[in-house]
C-alpha positions as CSV (number, residue, x, y, z in Angstrom):
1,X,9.7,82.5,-158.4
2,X,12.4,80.4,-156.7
3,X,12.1,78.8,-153.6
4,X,13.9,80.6,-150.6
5,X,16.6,78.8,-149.5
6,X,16.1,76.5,-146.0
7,X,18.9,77.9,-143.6
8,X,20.1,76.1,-140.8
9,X,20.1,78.3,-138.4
10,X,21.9,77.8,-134.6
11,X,21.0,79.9,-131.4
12,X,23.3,80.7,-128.9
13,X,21.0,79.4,-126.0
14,X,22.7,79.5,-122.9
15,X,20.6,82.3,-121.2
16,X,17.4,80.0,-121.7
17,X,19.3,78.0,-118.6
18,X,19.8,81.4,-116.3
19,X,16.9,82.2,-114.3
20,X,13.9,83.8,-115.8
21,X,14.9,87.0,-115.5
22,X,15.8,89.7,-118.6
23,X,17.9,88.0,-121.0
24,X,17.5,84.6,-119.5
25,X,13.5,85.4,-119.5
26,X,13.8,86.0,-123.7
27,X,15.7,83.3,-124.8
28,X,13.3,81.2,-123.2
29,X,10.3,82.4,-124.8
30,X,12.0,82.8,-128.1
31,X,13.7,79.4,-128.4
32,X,10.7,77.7,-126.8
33,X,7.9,79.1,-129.8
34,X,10.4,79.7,-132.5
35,X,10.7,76.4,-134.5
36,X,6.9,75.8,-134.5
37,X,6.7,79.1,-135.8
38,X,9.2,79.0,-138.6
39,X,9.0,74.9,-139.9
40,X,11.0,76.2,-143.2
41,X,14.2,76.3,-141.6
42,X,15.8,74.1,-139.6
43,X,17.0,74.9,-136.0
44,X,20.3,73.9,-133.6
45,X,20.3,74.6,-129.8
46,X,23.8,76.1,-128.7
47,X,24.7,75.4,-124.8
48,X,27.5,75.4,-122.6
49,X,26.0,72.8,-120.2
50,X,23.6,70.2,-120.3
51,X,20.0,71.3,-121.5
52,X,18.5,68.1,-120.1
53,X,16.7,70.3,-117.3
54,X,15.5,72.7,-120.2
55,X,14.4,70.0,-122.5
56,X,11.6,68.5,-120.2
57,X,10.1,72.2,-120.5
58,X,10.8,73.1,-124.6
59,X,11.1,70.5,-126.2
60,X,13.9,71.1,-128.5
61,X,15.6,69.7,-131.6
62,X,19.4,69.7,-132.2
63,X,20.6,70.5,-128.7
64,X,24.7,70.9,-129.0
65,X,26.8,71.6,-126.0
66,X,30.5,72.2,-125.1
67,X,31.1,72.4,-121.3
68,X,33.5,75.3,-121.7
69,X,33.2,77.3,-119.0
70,X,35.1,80.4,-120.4
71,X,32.7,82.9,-122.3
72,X,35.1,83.5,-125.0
73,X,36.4,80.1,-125.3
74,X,33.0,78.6,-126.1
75,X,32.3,81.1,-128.3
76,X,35.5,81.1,-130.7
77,X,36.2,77.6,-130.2
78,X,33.0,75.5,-129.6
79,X,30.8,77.6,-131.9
80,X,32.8,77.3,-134.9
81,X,33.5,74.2,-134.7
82,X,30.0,72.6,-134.1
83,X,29.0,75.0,-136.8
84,X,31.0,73.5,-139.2
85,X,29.7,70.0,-138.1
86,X,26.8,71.1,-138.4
87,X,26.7,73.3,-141.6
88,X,25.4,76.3,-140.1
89,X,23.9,79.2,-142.2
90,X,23.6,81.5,-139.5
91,X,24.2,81.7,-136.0
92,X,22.2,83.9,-133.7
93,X,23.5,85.4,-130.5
94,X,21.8,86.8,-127.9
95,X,25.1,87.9,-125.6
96,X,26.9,90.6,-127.2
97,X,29.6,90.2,-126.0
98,X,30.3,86.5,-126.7
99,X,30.0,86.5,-130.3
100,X,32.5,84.0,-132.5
101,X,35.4,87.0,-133.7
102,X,37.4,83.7,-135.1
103,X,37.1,81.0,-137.7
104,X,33.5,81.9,-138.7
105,X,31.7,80.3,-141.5
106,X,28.8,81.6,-141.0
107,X,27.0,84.7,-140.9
108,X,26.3,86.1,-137.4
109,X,23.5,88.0,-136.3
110,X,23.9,89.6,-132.7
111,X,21.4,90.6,-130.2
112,X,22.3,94.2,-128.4
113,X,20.1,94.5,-126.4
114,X,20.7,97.9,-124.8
115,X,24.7,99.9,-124.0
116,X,23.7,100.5,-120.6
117,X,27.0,100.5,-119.1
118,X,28.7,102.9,-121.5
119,X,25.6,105.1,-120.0
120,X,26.0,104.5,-116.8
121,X,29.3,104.4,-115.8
122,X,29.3,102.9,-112.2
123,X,28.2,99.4,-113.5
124,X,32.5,99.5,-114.8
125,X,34.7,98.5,-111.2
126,X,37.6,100.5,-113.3
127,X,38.7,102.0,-116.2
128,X,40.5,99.0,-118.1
129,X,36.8,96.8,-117.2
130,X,35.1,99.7,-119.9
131,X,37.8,99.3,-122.0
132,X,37.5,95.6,-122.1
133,X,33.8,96.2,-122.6
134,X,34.1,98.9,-125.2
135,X,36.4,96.7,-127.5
136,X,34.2,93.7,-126.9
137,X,31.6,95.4,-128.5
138,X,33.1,97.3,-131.3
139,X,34.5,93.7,-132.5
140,X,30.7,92.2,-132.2
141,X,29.2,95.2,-133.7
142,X,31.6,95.1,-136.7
143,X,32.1,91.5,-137.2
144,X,27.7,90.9,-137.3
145,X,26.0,91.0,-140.5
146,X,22.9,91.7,-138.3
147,X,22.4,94.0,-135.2
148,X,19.0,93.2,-133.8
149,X,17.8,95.5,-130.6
150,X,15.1,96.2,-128.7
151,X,13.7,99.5,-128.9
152,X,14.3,102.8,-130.9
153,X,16.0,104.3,-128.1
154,X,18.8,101.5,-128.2
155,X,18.8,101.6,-131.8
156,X,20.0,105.1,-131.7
157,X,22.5,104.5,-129.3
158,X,24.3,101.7,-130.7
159,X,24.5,104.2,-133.3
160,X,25.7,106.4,-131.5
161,X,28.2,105.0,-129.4
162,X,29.1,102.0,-131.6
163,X,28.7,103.8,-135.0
164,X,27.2,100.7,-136.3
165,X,25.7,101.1,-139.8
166,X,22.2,102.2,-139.6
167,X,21.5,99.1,-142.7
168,X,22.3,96.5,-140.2
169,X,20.6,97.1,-137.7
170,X,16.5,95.9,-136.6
171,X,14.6,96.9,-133.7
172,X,12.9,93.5,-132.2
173,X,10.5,94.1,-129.6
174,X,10.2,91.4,-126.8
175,X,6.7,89.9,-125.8
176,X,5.1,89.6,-122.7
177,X,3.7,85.7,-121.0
178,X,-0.1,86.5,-121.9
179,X,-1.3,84.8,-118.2
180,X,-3.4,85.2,-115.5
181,X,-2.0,85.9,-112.5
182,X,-4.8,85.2,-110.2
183,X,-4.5,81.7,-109.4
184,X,-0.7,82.7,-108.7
185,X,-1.8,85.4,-106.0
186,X,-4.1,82.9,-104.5
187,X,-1.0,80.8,-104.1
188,X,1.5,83.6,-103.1
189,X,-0.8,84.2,-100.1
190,X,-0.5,80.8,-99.0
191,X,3.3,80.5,-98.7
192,X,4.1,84.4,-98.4
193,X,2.7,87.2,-95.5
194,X,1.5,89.6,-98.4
195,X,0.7,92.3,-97.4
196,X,-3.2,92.9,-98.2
197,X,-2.3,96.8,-99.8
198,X,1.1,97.5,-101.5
199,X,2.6,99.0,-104.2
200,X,5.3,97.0,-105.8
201,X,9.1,97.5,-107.4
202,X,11.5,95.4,-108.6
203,X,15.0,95.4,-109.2
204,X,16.0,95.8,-106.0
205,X,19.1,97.4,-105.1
206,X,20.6,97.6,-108.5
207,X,21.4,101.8,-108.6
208,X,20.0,101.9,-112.3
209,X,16.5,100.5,-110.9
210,X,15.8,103.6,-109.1
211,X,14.6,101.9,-106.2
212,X,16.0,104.4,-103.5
213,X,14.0,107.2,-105.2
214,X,11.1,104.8,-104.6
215,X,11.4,104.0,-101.3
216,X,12.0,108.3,-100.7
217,X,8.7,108.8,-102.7
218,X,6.6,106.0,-101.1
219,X,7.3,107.4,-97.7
220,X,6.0,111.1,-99.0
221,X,2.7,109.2,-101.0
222,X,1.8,106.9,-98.0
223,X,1.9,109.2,-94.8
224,X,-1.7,109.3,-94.7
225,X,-2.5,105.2,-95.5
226,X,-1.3,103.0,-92.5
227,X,-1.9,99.8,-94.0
228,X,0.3,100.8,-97.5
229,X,3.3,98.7,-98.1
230,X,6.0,98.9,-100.4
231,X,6.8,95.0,-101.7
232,X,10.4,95.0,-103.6
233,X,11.6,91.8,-105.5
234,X,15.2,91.1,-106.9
235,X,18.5,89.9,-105.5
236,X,20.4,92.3,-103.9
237,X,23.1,94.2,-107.0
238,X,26.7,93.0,-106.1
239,X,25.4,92.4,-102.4
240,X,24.8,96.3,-101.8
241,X,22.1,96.8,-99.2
242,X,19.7,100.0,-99.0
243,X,20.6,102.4,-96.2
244,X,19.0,101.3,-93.3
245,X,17.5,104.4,-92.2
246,X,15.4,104.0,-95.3
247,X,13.8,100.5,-94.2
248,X,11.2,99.9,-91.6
249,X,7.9,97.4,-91.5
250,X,6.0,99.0,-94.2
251,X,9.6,98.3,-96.6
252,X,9.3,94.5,-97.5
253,X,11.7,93.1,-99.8
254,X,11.7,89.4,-101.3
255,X,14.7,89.1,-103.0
256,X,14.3,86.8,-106.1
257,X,10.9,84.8,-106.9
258,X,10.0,82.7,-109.2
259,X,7.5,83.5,-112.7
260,X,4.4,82.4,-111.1
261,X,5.0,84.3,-107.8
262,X,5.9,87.5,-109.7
263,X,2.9,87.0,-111.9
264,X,0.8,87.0,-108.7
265,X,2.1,89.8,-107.2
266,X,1.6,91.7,-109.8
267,X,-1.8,90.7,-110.2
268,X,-2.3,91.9,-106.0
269,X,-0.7,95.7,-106.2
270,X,-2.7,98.4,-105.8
271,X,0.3,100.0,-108.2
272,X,3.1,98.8,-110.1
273,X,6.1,101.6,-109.5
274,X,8.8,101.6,-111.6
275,X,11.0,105.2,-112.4
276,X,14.0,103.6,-113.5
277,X,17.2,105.1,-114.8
278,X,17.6,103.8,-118.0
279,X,15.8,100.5,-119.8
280,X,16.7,99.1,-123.1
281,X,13.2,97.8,-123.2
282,X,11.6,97.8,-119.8
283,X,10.0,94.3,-119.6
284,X,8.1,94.7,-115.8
285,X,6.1,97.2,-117.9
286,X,4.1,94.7,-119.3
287,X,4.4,92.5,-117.1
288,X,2.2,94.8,-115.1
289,X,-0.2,95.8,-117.4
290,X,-0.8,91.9,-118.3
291,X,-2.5,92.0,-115.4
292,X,-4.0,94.8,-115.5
293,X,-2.1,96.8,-112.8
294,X,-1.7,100.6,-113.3
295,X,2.2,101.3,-114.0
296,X,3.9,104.7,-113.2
297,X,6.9,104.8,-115.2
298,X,10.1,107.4,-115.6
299,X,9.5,109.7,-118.8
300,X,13.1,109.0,-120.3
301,X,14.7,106.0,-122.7
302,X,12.4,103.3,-123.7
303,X,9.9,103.6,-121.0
304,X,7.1,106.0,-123.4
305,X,8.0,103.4,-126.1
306,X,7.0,100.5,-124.2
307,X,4.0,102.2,-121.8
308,X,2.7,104.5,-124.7
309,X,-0.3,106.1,-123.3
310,X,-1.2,103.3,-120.6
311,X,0.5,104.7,-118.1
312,X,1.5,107.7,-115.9
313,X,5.1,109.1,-116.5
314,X,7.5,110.2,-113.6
315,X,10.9,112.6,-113.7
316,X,13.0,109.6,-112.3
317,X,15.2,112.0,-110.5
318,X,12.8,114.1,-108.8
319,X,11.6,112.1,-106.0
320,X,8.5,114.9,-105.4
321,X,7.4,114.4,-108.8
322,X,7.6,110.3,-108.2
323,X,5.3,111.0,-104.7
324,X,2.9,113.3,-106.7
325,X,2.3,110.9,-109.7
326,X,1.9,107.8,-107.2
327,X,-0.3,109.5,-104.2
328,X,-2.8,110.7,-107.6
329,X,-3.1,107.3,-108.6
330,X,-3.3,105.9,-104.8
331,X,-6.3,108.1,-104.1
332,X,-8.0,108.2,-107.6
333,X,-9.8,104.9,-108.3
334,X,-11.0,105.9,-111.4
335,X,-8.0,106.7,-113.2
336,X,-6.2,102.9,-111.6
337,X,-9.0,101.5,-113.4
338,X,-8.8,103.5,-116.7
339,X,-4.8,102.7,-116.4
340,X,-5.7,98.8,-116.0
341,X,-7.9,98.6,-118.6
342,X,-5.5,100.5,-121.2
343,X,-2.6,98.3,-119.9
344,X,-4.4,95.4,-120.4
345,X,-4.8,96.4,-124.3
346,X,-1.1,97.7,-124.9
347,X,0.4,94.5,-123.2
348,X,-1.7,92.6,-125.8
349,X,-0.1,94.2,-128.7
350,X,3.5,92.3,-127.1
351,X,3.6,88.7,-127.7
352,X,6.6,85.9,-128.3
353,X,5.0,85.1,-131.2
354,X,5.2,88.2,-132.6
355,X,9.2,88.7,-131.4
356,X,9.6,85.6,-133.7
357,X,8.2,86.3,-136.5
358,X,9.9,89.7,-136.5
359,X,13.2,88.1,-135.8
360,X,12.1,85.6,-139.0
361,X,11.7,88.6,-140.8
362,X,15.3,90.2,-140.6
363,X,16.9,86.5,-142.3
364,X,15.8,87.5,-145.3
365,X,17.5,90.0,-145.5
366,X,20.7,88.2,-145.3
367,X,22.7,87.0,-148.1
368,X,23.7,83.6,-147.3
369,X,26.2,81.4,-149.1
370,X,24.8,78.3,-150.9
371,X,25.4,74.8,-148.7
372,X,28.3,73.4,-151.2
373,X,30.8,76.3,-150.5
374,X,30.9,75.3,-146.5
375,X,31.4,71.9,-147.8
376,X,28.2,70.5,-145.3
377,X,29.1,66.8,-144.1
């Protein structure tokens, strides 16, 4: 049998600089594990600053950057041209929408990770912003040889609302940081007033995250517990602020932490709340159940793909059904603890490794061209 053919393979890794949050959280942990786990082909590091800061943390090979600070610039100017350089096989994106449409010579595999904003309209400030959007994507989708997503649910609707070609397209599911958040909490108390009892969301204002629902449906679940807080993390979504009848002393939001201080408050909630609108994925899912929190959950997109029978499933838009679901688990110890324990054991089945290897997995089925007909130098 002939031996496969090493690929040099480059990464677009500019979200592994972004703070660890969604895109910037799996670049990260993919670009991080990914050349120890694959040694048979070689890897190049993509930027559009200097990884420096990064480097102390991954240790990474073949770093490449072009300060170009505009998106479609770097990617149809820099890319192509460093690839050349640098005889790339194949170059892996994980922004959709800043995929090389120009003077590639290379194949291009493309990360789309959900079409949440052809869902959700309001995330568009106007009509020709969609447009923009819409085109931007239609070019990616047809100009990849490879369409890797996230989940089944965003498999169908790029589909869908792309009409990409079923044959290109992989579902990759993302891993979860397998660590124990205790040590964190410990912390967390030390440089935070935590509330001793709370139920935590994230996302914060961001419309798609639910979280006004949640507030609505904590007040209903927690009229009989005094000491119940509701703790919510993220930076506020285009500077919107919730209505301020909603907020009181028992509403405590935190804005953006850090890894290790979200890892310890998840460890210290009583529950983990989270009835969003629409995920791709739904990464605070197992997050959660890591460690060992009991996760309610909306009953739409990804969130059964992700939660499978480890946690308790919420209509997302009936804020009765959201107070229900969360004052059963609030008063029922025995089913918190039966909902930890499973978490625990689905969130294990979620690694980086694993989104690696998968990722591994699609190259081969990519025809690439041989090294002498891009002329390597």
């Amino acid at each position: 049998m002939r031996a496969r053919k090493k690929l040099r393979i480059a990464i677009d890794a500019r979200p592994a600089l972004w703070q660890r949050t969604g895109i910037g959280t799996v670049c990260f942990n993919v670009i991080k594990r990914i050349e120890a786990i694959d040694p048979d082909n070689e890897y190049f590091y993509y930027f559009d600053s200097d990884p420096a800061p990064l480097q102390e943390i991954a240790r990474l090979s073949n770093c490449r950057y072009g300060s170009i600070s505009t998106k479609l610039l770097w990617a149809n100017y820099f890319v192509p041209r460093q690839a050349r350089r640098d005889g790339i096989d194949l170059f892996i994106s994980f922004l959709e929408k800043d995929v090389p449409l120009f003077g590639k010579t290379f194949k291009l595999a493309t990360l789309i990770h959900d079409l949440i904003p052809l869902r959700l309209d309001y995330v568009f400030k106007h009509v020709f912003h969609k447009l923009y959007y819409l085109t931007l994507m239609n070019l990616a989708s047809s100009r990849a040889d490879l369409i890797m997503t996230i989940s089944e649910h965003s498999k169908r609707d790029i589909q869908e609302l792309l009409r990409a070609r079923k044959e290109k397209l992989r579902v990759i599911t993302w891993g979860v940081e397998q660590l124990d958040g205790t040590a964190d909490l410990l912390a967390l108390k030390e440089k935070r007033a935590l509330p001793k009892n709370y139920v935590l969301c994230v996302g914060s204002t961001e419309p798609r995250k639910n979280n006004v629902n949640v507030i609505k449906a904590f007040r209903i679940a927690a009229e009989q517990d005094d000491s119940l807080h509701l703790v919510i993390t993220g930076a506020p979504w285009r500077g919107e602020l919730f209505p301020a009848e909603l907020l009181d002393g028992k509403i405590i939001q935190l804005g953006y932490v850090s890894d290790a201080e979200m890892r310890g408050l998840y460890a210290g909630a009583k529950v983990f709340l989270y009835p969003s609108l629409y995920e791709g994925f739904g990464l605070p899912i197992l997050e959660a159940m890591v460690q060992g929190t009991p996760v309610i959950t909306s009953n739409t997109c990804s969130m059964p793909e992700v939660a499978g029978d480890a946690a308790l499933y919420a209509d997302p838009g009936d804020v009765n059904d959201i107070a229900s679901k969360l004052a059963i688990l609030l008063e029922t110890d025995r089913l918190r603890t039966a909902l930890g324990e499973r978490g625990r054991a689905r969130a294990a089945n979620f690694t980086w490794e694993k989104t690696c290897l998968q990722m591994i997995e699609t190259y081969r089925s990519i025809e690439v061209p041989t090294a002498r007909k891009w002329g390597r130098v």
